[in-house]
N, C-alpha and C positions, 0 to 999 in steps of 0.2 A: 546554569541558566543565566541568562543575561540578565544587568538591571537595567533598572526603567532609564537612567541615562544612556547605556549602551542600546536599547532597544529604540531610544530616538535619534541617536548617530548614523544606523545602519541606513542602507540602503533602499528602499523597498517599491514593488510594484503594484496596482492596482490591477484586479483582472476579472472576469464573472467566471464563476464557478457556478455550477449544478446539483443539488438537494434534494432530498425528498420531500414534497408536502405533505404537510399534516391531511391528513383524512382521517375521520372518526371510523369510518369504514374498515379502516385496519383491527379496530378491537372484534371485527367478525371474520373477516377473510384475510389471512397473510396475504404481505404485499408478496407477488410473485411476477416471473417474466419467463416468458421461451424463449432460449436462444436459437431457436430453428424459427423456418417459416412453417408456422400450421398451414395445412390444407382444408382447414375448417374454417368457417363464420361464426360458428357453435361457442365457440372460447376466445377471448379478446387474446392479444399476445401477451398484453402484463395487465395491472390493474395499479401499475404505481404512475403516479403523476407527478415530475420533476419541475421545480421551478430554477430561475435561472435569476443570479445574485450578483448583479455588479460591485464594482469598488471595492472586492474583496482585496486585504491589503496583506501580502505574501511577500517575510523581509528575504533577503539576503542572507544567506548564511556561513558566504562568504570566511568572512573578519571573525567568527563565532564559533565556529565549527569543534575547536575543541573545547568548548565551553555546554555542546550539549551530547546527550548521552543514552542509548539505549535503556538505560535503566532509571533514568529520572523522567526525560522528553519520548522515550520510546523508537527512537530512530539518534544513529549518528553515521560521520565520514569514517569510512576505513580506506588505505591504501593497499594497491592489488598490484603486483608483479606478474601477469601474464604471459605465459610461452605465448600463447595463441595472438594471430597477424586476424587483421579485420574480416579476410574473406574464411576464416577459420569456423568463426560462429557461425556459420550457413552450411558448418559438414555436420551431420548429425554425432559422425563418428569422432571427430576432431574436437566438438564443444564437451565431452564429455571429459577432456582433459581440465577444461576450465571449470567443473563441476565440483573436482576433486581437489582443484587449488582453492574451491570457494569454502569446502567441507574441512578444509584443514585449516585455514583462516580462521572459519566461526570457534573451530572446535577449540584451536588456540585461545581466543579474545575470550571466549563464553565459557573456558573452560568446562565443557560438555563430556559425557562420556562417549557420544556418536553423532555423526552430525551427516544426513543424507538430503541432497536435492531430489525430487521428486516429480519436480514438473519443473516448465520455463516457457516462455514467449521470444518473439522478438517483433518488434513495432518498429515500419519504416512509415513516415509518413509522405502519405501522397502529395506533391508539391501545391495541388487542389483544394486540399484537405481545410478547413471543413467543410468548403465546398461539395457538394457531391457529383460525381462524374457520369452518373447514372449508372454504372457497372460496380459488380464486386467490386474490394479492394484486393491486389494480391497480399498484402501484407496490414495485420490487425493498427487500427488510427489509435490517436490518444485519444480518451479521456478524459472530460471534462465533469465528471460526474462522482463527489466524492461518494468511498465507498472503506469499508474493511472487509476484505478478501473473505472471510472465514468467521465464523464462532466460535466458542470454545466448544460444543459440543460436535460441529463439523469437522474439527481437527484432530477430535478422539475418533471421526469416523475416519477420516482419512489414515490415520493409523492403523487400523482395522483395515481397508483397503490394502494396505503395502504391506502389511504383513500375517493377515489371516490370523490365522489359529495359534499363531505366536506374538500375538499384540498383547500378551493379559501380563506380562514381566515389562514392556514399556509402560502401559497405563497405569502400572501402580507406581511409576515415579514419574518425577516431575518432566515437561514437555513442552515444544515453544515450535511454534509456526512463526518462521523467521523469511520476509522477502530480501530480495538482495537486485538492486538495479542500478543501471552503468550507461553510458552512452559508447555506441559503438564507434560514433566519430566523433570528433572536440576538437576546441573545446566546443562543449555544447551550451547554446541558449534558448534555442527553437523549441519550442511546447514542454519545457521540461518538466520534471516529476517539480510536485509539491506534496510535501506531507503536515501534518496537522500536531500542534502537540496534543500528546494524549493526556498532559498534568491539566489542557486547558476543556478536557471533557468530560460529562459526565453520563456512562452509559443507561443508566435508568430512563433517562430526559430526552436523549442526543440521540440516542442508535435504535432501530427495527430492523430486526432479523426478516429476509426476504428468502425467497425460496428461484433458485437461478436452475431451468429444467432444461435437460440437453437430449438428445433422443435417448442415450446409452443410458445417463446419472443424473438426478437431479441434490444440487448440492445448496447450502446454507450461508450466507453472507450479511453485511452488514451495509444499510444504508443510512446515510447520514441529516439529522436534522440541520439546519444552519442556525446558527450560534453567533453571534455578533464578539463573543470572548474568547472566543478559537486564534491560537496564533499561529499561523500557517506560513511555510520557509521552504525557500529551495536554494540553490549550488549556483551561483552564476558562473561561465565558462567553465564548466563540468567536466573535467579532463576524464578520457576513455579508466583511466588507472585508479578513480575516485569512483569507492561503490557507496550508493545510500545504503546502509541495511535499517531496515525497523519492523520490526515488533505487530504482528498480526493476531497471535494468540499465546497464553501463556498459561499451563494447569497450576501454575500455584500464582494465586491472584493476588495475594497479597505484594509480588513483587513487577505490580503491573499501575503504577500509579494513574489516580485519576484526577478529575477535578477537587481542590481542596475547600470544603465548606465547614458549614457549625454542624455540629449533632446539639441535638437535644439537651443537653447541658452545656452549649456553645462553647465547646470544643472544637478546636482546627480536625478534622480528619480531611482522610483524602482518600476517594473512591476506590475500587477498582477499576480498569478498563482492562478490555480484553486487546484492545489492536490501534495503530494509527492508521486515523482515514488521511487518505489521499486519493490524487489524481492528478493530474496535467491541465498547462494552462497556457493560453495564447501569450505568447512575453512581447510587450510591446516594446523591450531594449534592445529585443535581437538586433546585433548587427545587420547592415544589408549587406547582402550575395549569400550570407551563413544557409549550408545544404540544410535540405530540413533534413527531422532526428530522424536518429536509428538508432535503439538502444534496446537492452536486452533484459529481461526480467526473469529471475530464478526463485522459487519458492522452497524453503528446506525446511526440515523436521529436524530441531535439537533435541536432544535426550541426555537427560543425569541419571546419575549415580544415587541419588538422595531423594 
């Protein structure tokens, strides 16, 4: 972790970022949202209401990089050696190469005993963009909307998912929902990822679980309170070969650090946390002419031994 004279050296941007507001209303109805368009009037699309937070101040993580860690901060920089050329990630068949360079990395670093992707994105954004064009987008926009992908209890289902009736020898050891994102072209500055540290959260206070409904699944995620103590950091000139990975969910909690306070005999503990919130944000240093992003996000299941 940086010290506080290194945290006032860096770099850093001011930018609004998007939260969830508080509603009482949540202690009766889960926040929830449709990802389809309903054909009804009958059911609102969501019932959660975001407010929108300027001056969010998001350093550089540049100069620091190996100074933060998956396992303290909840995210850090890995470097990737890729076969695969830009127009590569757009073959269904051909990304599946970079799948298995990503599964033998994690499984390396995390010393894992299996390490599988499972799903993946790619986000180009529309030169428009936030603008809206009045039509689809062909390609998913960034987000401005902090979020943690998953629960811990969504992540045992997603297990369950990918492997039936042979999920009950994973779920008795330990398990880690791990994202991995990259920009497809660099270096990159245009809306890039920003992630949250997760030492600087505390889930009890910070997170509501939401319910995200698809016509086929309806799955479980985390929406984020805003927090004035949150230290939030991205990559400036984010070369295609520099992946963020961080930390979405983890079954043994205790190695998922969180905000550090007093207990009741004022004592330093530190929480749990199940995942780092993130999202994307307007960067008001982009170069000009810089293409806007396209970058590629992959979600994997780690598995131990223990």
């Amino acid at each position: 972790m940086a010290s506080k004279k290194e945290q006032e050296s860096l770099a850093s941007v001011e930018a609004s970022l998007h939260f969830l507001k508080k509603d009482p209303h949540y202690k009766e109805e889960k926040p929830y949202a449709f990802r389809y368009e309903l054909t009804t009037d009958d059911v609102p699309q969501s019932n959660m209401e975001m407010e929108k937070i300027d001056c969010v101040s998001i350093t550089n993580m540049r100069t620091i990089q190996d100074k933060l860690s998956l396992e303290v901060n909840g995210f850090e920089v890995v470097e990737i050696e890729s076969k695969l050329g830009y127009e590569d990630f757009f073959d269904p068949g051909k990304v599946e190469i970079y799948f298995r360079e990503l599964e033998r990395l994690l499984q390396l670093r995390l010393g894992a005993s299996k390490v599988e992707v499972f799903r993946y994105g790619i986000r180009k954004r529309h030169p428009n963009f936030p603008l809206s064009t009045g039509k689809a987008y062909e390609y998913d926009q960034p987000t401005s909307v902090a979020h943690i992908d998953t629960t811990r209890d969504e992540a045992r289902l997603e297990i369950r998912r990918q492997h039936g009736s042979a999920c009950s020898e994973l779920l008795s050891k330990r398990s880690q929902w791990i994202n991995i994102w990259k920009p497809l072209k660099g270096p990159l500055n245009d809306w890039p990822l920003t992630v949250c540290d997760s030492s600087t959260v505390q889930e009890a206070t910070d997170l509501e679980a939401a319910d995200l409904l698809y016509p086929d699944l309806a799955t479980e995620n985390y929406q984020i309170y805003h927090r004035s103590r949150y230290r939030w950091y991205y990559l400036s000139d984010h070369k295609p070969s520099e992946l963020i990975i961080f930390k979405q969910a983890d079954s043994l909690e205790a190695a998922s650090p969180g905000l550090t306070r007093k207990n009741v005999y004022r004592r330093a503990v530190a929480d749990e946390m199940p995942g780092v919130p993130h999202c994307s944000f307007y960067n008001p240093l982009v170069p000009q002419g810089e293409e806007p992003r396209e970058s590629i996000e992959a979600r994997a299941l780690v598995y131990y031994d223990d």
